[in-house]
Steps between C-alpha positions, in 0.01 A plus 500: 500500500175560572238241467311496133110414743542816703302823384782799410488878564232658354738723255617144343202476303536737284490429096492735226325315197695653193292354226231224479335361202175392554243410273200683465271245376565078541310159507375379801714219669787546302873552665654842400892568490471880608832710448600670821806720602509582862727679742613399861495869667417309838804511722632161492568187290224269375539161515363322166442244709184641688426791263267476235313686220129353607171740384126511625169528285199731551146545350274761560706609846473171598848212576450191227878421571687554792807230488592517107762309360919565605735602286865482632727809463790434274774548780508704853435784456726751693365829612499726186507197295303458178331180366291411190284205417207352392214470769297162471142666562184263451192669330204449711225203358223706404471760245508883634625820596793483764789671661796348574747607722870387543656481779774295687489313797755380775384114535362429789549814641323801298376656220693817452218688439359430849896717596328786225679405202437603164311250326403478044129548482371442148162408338432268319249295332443163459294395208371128395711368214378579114516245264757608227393682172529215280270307711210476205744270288545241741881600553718249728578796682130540578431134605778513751288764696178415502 
């Protein structure tokens, strides 16, 4: 068996995302459950135990989040296996316009997308929280956010 810390063959590092649900607009600072369905079409088994759904966050062209949150895969994941789950992505703090990109990483030892993976890339915009409708009538629902 080889060890789980050591980097793998380029070709192992291949994913095919099937379908990924991410939302186009969100509140800042807020944990999203994303929907993901992903393919192994890398050459080997992946461990669940060092292979995670993880994501980064840009602005303008420019890294806000590098190391985002880890999301475990629901098994290994044998070579033309297929997974589904929810990624655990954090919304940046500040209100704006983003893109976030998926990816997965072997902990400790790379992202795959450093080994020319396919990664999600999606927009999306974060936008400070509005109070709700019902607001001018003092509604409990109202209190609770402000």
């Amino acid at each position: 068996m080889q060890a789980p810390n050591r980097e793998w063959p380029e070709m192992a590092y291949r994913v095919n995302w099937e379908d990924a649900h991410v939302p186009q607009e969100a509140a800042p600072g807020l944990m999203l459950a994303v929907p993901l369905t992903l393919r192994n079409t890398g050459g080997r088994v992946w461990p669940a135990s060092v292979v995670y759904v993880s994501y980064h966050w840009f602005r303008d062209g420019a890294l806000i989040v590098w190391d985002g949150e880890r999301t475990g895969l629901p098994r290994d994941l044998r070579a033309g296996g297929r997974a589904s789950l929810a990624a655990h992505v954090k919304t940046p703090p500040e209100p704006g316009a983003y893109m976030l990109q998926i990816t997965l990483v072997h902990e400790q030892v790379v992202w795959f997308e450093q080994k020319g993976a396919d990664t999600v890339v999606r927009p999306v915009v974060v936008s400070a929280a509005t109070p709700p409708r019902d607001c001018g009538n003092g509604s409990a629902s109202c209190r609770a956010t402000q």
